[in-house]
Each structure stands twice: as C-alpha cells, then as structure tokens.
N, CA, C and O of each residue as an XYZ file, in Angstrom:
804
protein
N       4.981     14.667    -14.752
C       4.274     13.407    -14.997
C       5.041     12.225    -14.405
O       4.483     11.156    -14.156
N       6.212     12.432    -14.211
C       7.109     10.845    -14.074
C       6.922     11.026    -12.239
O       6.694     10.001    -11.597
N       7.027     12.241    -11.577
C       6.664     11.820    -10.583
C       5.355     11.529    -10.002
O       5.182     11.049     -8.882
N       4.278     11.912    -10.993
C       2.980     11.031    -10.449
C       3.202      9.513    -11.214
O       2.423      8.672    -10.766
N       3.922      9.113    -12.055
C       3.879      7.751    -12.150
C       4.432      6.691    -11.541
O       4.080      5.514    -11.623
N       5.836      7.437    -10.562
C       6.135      6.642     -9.531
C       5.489      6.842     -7.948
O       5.740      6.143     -6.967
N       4.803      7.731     -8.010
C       4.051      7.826     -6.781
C       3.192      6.306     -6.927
O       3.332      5.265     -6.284
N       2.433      6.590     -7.836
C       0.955      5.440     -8.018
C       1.873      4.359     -7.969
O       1.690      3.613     -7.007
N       3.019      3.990     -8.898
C       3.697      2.851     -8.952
C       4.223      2.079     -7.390
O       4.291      0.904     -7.028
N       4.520      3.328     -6.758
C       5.277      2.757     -5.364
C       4.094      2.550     -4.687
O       4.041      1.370     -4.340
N       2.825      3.367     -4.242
C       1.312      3.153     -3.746
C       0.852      2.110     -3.969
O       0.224      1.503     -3.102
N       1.064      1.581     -5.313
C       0.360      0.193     -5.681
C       1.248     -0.828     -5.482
O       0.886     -1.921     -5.047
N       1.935     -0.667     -5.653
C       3.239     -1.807     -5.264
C       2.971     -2.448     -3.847
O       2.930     -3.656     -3.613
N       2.757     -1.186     -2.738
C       3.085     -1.307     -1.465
C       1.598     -1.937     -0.637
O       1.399     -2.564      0.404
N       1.093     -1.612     -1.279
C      -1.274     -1.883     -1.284
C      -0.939     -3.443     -1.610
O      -1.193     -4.364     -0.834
N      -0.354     -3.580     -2.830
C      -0.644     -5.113     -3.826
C      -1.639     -5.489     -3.307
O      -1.856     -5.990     -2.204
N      -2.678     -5.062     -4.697
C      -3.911     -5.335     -4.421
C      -4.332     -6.992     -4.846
O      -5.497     -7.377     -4.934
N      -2.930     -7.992     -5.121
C      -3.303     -9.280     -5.559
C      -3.599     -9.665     -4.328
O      -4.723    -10.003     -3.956
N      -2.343     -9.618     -3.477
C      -2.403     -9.857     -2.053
C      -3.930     -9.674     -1.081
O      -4.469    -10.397     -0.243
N      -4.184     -8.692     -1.517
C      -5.530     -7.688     -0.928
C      -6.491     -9.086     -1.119
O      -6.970     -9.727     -0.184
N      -6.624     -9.343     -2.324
C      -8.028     -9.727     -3.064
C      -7.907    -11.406     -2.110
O      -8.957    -11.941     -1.754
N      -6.977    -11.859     -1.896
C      -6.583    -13.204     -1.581
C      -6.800    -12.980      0.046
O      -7.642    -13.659      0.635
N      -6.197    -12.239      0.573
C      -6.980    -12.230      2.102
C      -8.525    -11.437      2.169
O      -9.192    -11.694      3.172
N      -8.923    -10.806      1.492
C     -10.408    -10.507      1.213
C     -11.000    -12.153      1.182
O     -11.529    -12.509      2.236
N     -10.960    -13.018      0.236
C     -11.660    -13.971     -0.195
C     -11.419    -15.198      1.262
O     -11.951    -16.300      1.399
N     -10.562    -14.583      2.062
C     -10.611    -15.705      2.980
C     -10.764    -15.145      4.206
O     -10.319    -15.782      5.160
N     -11.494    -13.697      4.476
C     -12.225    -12.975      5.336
C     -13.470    -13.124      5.191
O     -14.219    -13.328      6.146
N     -14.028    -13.007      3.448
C     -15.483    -12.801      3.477
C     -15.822    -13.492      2.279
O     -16.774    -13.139      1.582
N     -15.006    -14.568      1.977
C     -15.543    -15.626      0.993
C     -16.908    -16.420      1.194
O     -17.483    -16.887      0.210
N     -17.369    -16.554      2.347
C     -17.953    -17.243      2.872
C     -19.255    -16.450      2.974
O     -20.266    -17.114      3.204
N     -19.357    -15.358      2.861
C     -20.858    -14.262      2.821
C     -21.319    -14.635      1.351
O     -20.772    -15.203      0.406
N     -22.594    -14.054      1.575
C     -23.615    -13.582     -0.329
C     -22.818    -13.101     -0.891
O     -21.848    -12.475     -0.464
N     -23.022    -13.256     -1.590
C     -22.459    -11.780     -2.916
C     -22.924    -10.138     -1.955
O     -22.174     -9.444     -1.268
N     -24.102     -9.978     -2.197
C     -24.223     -8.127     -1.277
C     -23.328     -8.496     -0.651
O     -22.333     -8.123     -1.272
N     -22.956     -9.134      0.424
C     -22.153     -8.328      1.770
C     -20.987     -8.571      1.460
O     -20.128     -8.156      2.238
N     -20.574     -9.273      0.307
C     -19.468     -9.357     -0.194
C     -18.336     -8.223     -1.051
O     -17.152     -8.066     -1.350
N     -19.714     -7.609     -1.167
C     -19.728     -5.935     -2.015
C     -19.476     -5.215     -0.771
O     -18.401     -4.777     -0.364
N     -20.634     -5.160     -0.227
C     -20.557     -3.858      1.366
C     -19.131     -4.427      1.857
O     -18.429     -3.498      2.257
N     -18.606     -5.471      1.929
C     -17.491     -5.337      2.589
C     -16.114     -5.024      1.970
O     -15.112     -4.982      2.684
N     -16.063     -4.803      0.622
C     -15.433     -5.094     -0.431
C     -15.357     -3.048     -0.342
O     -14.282     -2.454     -0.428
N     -16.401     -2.486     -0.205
C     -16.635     -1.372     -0.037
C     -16.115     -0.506      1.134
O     -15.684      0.644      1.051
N     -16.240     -1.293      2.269
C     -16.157     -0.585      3.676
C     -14.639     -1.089      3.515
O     -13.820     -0.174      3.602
N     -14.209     -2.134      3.336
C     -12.620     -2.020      3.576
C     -11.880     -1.081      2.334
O     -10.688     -0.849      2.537
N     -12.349     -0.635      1.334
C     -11.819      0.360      0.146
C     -11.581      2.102      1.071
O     -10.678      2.933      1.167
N     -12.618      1.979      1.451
C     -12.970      3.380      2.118
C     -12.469      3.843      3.228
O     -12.251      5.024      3.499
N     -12.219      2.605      4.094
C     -11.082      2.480      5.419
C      -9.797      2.649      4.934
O      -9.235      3.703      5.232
N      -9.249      1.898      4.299
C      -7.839      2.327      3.794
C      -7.462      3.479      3.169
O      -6.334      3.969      3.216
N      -8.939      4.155      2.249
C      -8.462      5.666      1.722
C      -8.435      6.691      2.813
O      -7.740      7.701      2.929
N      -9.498      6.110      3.695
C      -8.687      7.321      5.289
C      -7.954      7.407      5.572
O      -7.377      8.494      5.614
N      -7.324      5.995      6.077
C      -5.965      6.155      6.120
C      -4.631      6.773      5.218
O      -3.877      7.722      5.429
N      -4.684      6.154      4.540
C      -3.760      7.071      3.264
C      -3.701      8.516      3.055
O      -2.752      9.273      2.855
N      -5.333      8.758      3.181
C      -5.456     10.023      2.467
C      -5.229     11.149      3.651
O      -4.893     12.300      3.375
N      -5.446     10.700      4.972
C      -4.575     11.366      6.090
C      -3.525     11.323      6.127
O      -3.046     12.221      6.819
N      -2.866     10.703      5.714
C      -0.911     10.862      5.924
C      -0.492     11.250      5.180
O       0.623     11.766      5.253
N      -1.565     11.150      3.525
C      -1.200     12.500      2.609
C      -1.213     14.062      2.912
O      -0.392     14.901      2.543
N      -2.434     14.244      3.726
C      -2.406     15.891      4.498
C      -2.180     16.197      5.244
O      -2.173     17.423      5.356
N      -1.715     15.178      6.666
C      -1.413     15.359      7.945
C      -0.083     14.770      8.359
O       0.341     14.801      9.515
N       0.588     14.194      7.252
C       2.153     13.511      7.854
C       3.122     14.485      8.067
O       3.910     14.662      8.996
N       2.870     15.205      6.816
C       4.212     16.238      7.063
C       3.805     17.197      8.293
O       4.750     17.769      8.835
N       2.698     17.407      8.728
C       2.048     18.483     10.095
C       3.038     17.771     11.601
O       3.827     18.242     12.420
N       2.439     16.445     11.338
C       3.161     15.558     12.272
C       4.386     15.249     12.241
O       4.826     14.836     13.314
N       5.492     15.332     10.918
C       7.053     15.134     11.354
C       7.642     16.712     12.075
O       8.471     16.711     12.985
N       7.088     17.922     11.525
C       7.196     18.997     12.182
C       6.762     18.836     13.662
O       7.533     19.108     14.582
N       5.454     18.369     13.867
C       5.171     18.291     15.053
C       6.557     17.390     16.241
O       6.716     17.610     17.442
N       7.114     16.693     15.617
C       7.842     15.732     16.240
C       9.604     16.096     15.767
O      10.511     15.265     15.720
N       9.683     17.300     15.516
C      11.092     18.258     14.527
C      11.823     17.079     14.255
O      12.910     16.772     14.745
N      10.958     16.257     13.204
C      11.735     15.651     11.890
C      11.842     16.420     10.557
O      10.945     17.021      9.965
N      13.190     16.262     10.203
C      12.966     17.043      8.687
C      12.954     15.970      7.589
O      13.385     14.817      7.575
N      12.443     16.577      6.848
C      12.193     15.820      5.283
C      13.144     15.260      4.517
O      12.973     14.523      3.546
N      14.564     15.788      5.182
C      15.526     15.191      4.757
C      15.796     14.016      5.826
O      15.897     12.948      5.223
N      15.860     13.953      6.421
C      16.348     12.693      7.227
C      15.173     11.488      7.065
O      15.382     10.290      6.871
N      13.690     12.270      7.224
C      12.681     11.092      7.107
C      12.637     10.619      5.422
O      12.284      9.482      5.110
N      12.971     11.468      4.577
C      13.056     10.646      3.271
C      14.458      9.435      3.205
O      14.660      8.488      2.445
N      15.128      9.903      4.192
C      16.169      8.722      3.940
C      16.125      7.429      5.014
O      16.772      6.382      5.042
N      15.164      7.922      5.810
C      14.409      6.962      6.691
C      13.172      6.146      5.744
O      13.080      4.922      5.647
N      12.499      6.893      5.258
C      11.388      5.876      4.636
C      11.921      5.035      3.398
O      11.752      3.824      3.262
N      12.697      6.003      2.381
C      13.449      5.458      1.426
C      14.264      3.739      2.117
O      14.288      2.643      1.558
N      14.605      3.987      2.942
C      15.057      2.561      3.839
C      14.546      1.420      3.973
O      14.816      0.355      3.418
N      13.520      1.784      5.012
C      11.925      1.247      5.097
C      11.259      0.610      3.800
O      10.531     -0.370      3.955
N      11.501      1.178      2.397
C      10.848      1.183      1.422
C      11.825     -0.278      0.642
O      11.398     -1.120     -0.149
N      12.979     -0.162      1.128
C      14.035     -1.227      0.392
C      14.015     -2.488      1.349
O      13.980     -3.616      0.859
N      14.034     -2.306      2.585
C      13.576     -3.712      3.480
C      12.238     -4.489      2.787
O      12.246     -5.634      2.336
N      11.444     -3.848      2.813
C       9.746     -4.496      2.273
C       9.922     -4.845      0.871
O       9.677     -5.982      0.467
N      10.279     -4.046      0.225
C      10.799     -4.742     -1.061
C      11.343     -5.771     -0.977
O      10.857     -6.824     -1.389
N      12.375     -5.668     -0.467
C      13.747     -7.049      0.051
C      12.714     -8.257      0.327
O      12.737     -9.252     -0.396
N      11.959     -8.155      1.220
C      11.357     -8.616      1.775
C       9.943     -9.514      0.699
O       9.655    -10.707      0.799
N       9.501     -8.833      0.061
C       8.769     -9.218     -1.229
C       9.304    -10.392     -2.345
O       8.777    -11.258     -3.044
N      10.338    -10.008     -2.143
C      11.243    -10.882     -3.105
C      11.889    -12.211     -2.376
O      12.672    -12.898     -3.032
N      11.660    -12.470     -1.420
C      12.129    -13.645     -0.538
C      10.887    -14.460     -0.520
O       9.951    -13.794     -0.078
N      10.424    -16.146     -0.975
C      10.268    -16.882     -1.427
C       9.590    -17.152     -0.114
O      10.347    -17.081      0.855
N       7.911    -17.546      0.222
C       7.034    -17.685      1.174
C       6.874    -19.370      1.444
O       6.079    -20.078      0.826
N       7.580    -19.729      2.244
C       7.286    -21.311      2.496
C       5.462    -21.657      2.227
O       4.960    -22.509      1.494
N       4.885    -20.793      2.989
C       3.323    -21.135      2.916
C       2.694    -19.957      1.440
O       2.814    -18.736      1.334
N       2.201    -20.715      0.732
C       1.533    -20.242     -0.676
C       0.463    -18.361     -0.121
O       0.627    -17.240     -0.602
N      -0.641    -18.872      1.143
C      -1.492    -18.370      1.194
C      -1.296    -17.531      2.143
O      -0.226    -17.709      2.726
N      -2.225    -16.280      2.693
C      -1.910    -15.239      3.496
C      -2.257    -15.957      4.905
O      -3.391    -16.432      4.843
N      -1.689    -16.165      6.050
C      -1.666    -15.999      7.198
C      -3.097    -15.663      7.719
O      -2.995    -15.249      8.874
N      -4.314    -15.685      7.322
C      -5.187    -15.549      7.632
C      -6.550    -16.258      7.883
O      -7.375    -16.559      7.020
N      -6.638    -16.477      9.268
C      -7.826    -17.307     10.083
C      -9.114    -17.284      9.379
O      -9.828    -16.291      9.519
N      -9.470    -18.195      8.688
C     -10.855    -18.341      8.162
C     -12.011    -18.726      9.416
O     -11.984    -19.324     10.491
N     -13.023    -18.001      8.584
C     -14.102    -17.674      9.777
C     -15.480    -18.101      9.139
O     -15.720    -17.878      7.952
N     -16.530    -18.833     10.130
C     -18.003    -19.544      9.494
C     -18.639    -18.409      9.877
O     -18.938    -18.149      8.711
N     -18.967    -17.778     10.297
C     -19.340    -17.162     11.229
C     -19.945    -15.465     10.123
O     -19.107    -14.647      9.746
N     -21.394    -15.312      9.831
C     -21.453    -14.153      9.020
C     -20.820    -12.597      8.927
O     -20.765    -11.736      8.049
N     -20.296    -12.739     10.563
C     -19.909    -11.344     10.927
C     -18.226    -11.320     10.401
O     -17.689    -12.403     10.633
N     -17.521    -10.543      9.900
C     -16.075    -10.018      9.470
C     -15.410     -9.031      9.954
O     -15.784     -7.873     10.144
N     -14.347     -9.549     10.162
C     -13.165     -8.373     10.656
C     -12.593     -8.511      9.631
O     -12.245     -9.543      9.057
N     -12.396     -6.779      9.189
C     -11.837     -6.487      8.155
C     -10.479     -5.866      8.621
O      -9.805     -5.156      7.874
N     -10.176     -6.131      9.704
C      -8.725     -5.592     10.183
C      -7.302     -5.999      9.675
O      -6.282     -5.311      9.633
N      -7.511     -7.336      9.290
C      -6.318     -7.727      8.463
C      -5.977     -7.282      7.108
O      -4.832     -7.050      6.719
N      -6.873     -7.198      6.533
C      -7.151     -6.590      4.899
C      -6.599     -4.876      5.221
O      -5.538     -4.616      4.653
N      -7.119     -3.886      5.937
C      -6.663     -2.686      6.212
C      -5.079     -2.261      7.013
O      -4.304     -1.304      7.022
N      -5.199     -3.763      7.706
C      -3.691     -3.598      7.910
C      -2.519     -3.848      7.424
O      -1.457     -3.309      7.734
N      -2.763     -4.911      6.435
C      -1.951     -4.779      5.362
C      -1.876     -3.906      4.114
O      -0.887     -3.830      3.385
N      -3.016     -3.261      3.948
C      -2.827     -2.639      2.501
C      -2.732     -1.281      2.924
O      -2.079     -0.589      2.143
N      -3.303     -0.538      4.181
C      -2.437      0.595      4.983
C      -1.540      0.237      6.520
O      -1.647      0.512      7.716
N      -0.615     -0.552      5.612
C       0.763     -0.837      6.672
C       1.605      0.477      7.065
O       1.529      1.391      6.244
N       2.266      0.664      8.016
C       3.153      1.306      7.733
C       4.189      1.400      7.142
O       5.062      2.185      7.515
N       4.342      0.497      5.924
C       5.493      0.748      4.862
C       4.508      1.319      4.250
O       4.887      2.375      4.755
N       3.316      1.733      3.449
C       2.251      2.047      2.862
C       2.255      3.611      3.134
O       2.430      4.513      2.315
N       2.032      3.691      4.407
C       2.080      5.348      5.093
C       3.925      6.031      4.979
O       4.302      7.062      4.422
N       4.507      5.295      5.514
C       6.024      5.557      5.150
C       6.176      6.209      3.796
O       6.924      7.176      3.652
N       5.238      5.521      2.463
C       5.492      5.913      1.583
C       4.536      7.118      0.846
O       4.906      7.666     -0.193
N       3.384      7.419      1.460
C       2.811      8.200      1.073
C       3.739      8.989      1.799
O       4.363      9.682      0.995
N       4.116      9.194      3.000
C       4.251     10.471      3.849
C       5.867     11.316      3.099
O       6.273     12.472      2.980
N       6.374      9.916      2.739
C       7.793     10.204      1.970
C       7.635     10.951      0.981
O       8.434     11.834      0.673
N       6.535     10.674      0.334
C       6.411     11.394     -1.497
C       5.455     12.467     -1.536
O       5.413     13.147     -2.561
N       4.606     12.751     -0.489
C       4.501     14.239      0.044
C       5.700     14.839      0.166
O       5.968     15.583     -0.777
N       6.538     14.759      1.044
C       7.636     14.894      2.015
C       9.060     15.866      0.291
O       9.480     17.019      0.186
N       9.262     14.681     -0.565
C       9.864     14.626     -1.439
C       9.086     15.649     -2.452
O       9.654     16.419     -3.226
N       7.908     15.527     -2.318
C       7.500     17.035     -3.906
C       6.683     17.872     -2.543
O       5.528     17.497     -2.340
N       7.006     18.515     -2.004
C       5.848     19.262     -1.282
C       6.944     20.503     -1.506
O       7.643     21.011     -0.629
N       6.893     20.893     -3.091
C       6.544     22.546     -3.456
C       5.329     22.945     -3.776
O       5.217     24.101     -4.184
N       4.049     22.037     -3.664
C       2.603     22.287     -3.997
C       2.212     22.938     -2.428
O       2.789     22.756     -1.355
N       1.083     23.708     -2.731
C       0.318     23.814     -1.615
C      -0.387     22.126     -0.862
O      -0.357     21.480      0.185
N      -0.741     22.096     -1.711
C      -1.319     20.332     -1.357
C      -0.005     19.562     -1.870
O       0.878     19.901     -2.657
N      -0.254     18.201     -0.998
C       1.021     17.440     -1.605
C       0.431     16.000     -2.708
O       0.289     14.787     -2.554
N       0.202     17.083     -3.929
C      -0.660     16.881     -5.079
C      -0.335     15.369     -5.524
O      -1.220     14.626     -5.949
N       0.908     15.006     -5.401
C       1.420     14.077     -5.994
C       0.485     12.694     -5.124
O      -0.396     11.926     -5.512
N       1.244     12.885     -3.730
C       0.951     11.978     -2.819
C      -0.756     11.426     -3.339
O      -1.134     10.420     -3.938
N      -1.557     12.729     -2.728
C      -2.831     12.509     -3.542
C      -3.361     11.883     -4.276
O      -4.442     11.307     -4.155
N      -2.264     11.942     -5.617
C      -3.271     11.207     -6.934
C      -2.438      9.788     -6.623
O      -3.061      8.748     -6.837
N      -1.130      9.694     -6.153
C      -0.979      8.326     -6.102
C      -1.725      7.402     -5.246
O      -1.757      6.183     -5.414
N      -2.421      8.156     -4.165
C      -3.227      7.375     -3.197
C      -4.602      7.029     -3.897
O      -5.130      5.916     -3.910
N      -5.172      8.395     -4.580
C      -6.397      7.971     -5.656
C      -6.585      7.122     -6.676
O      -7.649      6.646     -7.073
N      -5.374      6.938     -7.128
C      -5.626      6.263     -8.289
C      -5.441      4.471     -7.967
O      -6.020      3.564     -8.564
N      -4.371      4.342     -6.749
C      -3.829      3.172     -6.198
C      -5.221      2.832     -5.722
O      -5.518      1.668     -5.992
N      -6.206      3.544     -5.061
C      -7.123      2.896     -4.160
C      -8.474      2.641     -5.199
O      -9.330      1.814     -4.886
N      -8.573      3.466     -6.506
C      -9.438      2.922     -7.694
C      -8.882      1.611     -8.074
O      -9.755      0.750     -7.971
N      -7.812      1.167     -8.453
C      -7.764     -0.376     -8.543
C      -7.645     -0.644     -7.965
O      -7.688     -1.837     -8.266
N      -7.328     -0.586     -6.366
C      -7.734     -1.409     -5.081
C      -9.458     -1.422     -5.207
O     -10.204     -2.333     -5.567
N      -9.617     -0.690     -4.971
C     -11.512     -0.772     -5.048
C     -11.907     -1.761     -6.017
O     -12.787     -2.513     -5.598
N     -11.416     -2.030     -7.481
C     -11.713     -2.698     -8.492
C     -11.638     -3.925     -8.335
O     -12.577     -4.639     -8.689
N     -10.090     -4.641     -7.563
C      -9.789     -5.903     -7.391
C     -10.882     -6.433     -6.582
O     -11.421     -7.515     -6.819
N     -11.299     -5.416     -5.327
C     -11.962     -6.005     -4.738
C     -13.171     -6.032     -4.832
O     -13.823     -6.588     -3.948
N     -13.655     -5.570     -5.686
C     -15.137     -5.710     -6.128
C     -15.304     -6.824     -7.458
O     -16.420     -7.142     -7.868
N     -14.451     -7.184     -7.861
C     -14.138     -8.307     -8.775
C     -14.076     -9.430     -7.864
O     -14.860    -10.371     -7.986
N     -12.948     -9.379     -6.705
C     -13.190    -10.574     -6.216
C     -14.406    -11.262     -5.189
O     -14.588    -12.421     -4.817
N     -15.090    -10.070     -4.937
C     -16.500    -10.099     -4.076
C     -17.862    -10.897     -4.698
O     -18.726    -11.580     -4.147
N     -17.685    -10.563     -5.853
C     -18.735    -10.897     -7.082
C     -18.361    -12.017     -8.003
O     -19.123    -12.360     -8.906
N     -17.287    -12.553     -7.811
C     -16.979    -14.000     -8.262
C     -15.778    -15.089     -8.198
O     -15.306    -16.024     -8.844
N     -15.575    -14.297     -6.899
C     -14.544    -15.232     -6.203
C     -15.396    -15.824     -5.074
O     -16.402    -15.264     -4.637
N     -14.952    -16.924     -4.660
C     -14.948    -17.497     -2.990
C     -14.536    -18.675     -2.502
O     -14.648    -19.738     -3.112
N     -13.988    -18.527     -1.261
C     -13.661    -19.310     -0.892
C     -11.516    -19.139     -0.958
O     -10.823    -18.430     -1.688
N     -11.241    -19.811     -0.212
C      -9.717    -19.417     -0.144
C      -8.597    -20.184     -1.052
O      -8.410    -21.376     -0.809
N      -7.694    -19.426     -2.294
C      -7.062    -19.488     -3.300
C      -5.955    -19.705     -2.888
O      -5.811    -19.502     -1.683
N      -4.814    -20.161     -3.618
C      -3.566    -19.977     -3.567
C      -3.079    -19.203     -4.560
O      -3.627    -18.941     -5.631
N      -1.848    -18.786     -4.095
C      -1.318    -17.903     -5.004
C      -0.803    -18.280     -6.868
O       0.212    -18.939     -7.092
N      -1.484    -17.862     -7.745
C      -0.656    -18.407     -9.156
C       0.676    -18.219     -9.503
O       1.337    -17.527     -8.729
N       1.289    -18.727    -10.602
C       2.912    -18.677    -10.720
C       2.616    -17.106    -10.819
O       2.952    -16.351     -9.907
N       1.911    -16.612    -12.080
C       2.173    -15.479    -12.298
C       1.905    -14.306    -11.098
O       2.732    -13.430    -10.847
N       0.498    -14.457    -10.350
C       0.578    -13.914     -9.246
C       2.131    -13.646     -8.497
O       2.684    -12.550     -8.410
N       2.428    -14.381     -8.214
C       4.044    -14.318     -7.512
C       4.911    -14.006     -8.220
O       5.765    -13.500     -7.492
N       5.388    -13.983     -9.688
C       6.293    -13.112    -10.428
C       5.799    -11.712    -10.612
O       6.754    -10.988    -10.897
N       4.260    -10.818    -10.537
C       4.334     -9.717    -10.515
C       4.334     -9.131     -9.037
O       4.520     -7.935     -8.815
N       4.061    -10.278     -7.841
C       4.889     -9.486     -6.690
C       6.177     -9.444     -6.448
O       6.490     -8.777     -5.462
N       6.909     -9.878     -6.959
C       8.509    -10.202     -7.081
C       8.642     -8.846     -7.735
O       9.139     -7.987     -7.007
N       8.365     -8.546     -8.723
C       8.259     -7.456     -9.778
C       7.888     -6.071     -8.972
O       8.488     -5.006     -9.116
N       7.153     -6.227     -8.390
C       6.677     -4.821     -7.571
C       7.824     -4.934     -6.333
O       8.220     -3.889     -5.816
N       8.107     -5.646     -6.084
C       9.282     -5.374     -4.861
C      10.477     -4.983     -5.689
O      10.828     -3.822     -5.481
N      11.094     -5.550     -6.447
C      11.791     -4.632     -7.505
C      11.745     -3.217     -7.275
O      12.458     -2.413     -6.673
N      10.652     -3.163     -7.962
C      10.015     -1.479     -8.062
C      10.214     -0.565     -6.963
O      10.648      0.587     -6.948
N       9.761     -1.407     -5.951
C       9.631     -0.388     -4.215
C      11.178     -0.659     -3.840
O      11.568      0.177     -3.025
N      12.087     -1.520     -4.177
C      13.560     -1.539     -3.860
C      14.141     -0.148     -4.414
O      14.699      0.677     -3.689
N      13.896      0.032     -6.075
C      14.734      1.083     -6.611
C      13.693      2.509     -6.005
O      14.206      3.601     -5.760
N      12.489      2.288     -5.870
C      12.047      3.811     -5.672
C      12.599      4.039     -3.931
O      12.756      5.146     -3.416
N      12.804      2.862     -3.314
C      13.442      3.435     -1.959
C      14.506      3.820     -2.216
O      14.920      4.731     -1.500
N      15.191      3.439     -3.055
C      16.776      3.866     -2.935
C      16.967      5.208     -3.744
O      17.879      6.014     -3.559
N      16.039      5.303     -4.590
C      15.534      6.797     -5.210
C      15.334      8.153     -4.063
O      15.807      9.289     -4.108
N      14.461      7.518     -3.083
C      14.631      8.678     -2.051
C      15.314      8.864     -0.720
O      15.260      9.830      0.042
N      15.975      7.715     -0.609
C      17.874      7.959     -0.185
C      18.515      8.390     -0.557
O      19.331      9.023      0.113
N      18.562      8.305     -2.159
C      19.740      9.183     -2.424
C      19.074     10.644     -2.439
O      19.716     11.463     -1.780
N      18.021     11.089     -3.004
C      17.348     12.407     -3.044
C      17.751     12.912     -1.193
O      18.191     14.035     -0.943
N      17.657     12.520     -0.783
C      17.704     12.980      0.891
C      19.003     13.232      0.834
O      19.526     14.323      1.058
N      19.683     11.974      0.458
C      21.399     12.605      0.966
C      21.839     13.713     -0.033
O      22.651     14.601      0.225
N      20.899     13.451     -1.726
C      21.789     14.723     -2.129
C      21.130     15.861     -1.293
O      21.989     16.736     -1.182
N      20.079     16.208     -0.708
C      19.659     17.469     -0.340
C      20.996     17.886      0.935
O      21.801     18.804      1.090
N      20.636     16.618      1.652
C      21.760     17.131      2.789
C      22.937     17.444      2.548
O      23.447     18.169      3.401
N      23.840     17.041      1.312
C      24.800     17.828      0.922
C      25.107     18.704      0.305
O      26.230     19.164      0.103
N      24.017     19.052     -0.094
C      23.408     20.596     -1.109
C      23.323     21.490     -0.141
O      23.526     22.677     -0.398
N      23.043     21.112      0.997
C      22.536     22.106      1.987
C      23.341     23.288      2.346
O      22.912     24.101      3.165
C-alpha cells in the first residue's frame, strides 16, 4: 500500500493539477461552458496517453537503449529533486506564462505539456522501473489513474465555473511549495534505492 501511495503522491505532485486548472482557464476561459468541458476532456485524455504509455512502454525502451533500472532510477530520482528544487523557488510573475487567445479555436499544447512533462514521464517510468516485480508495472498504473481522476476533476470544475485568467492564492502556492517537498524526498528515495541496489549487486 505505501508504495501505491507514493506513486499517486509523486504523479500528482508532478501533474499539479492547481497549476493545470490556471493555465486551462487562460487557454479556454474564453469559450461556453460545452467546449469548455470537451476541452477540459480532450486535454484529460491526452495526458493519460501519455502517461499511461511510459507506464507500459518505458521500461521496453530503456532496454531498448541498454539502460538499466539502476542507473535510470538514480537518474530520474535526480531529475525528480531539481523540479522539486525548482517548485520551491519563489515566481517573480504570480500567473502561468501563458498567451491568452480571442479567438474560439485552442491549443491545448501547453496544458499537456506541462502536466505530461518530462519530469512527469521520468517519474512514472522510474516507479515502474523501481517495483517492476509485477507482470504489469501495477503501481505506476494506479498512480497514473488515480492522479489523472483528479486531474480530470480539477478540470472539469474549472471549465464549468471558472473564467477568465486568475492569479495564484496564498494557499495555492503553499500547497505547491508542499508538493515540491514531497517530489524532493521521493527523488532522493529513488537515489538512494538505486545506489543501494548497485551495491547489493
């Protein structure tokens, strides 16, 4: 159980679906309500492809490329403590970096590229990587499922009665401070898991 609770924990951390909902509302604040949904929808479903491929196909591909699981867990574990680091450093500008548009049509490319970044995939592919004594890498799985049900949620909350472009609240920004925390110690969790393997070896 504790490692599906830091799977979802590090998944959601790395998604932050506050973040999500705040560049959503200043992609497609400006639509109806429906297309506010359909888009709220089509970007939920784009990102679980993504994810949910690097849950079944990452580890195919570090073999493909003769990485082992020990070196890439102490590679992503890395990866996983920069972005954290990085979370926790204080944003001169309140709001996301993102070009507001009059215009009915949306690119949802910014929203999918941040919430399946490659620190995002780094970390699914890591926590496959780290429990893959399953046939499936069960863990990875439910942390991607369950992370992308309250991703789906935020953003169907903010589709249906948000609009228009927000700034961030105090508290907003103390529970991303808080989740970089989180993704700091779970990176350094699978650094050390890597190095103890390599000296077990």
């Amino acid at each position: 159980m504790k490692e599906y609770t830091q799977a979802v924990v590090t998944i959601l951390a790395l998604i932050n679906p506050l973040v999500c909902t705040e560049i959503f509302t200043r992609i497609a604040g400006h639509l109806p309500r429906k297309d506010r949904i359909k888009e709220a929808v089509k970007a939920t479903a784009a990102i679980g492809i993504v994810l949910f491929a690097s849950s079944f196909f990452g580890m195919a591909i570090l073999s493909a490329f003769g990485v082992s699981i020990i070196a890439f867990s102490c590679a992503g574990g890395g990866i996983l403590v920069w972005i954290g680091a990085s979370m926790l450093i204080p944003k001169s500008n309140d709001t996301t970096n993102i070009p507001s548009t009059e215009h009915k049509s949306v690119s949802l490319t910014p929203l999918i590229l941040f919430a399946a970044s490659p620190g995002t995939i780094t970390a699914v592919i890591t926590i496959a990587a780290a429990h893959n004594k399953q046939f499936l890498p069960v863990t990875a799985i439910t942390g991607v499922a369950v992370s992308l049900v309250v991703l789906g949620a935020a953003l169907l909350l903010a589709a249906k009665f948000s609009k228009g472009e927000r700034r961030r609240t105090g508290m907003q920004k103390m529970i991303s401070s808080y989740m970089g925390v989180l993704i700091i110690a779970m990176g350094i969790q699978f650094m050390l898991t890597g190095i103890s393997k390599f000296i077990n070896k």
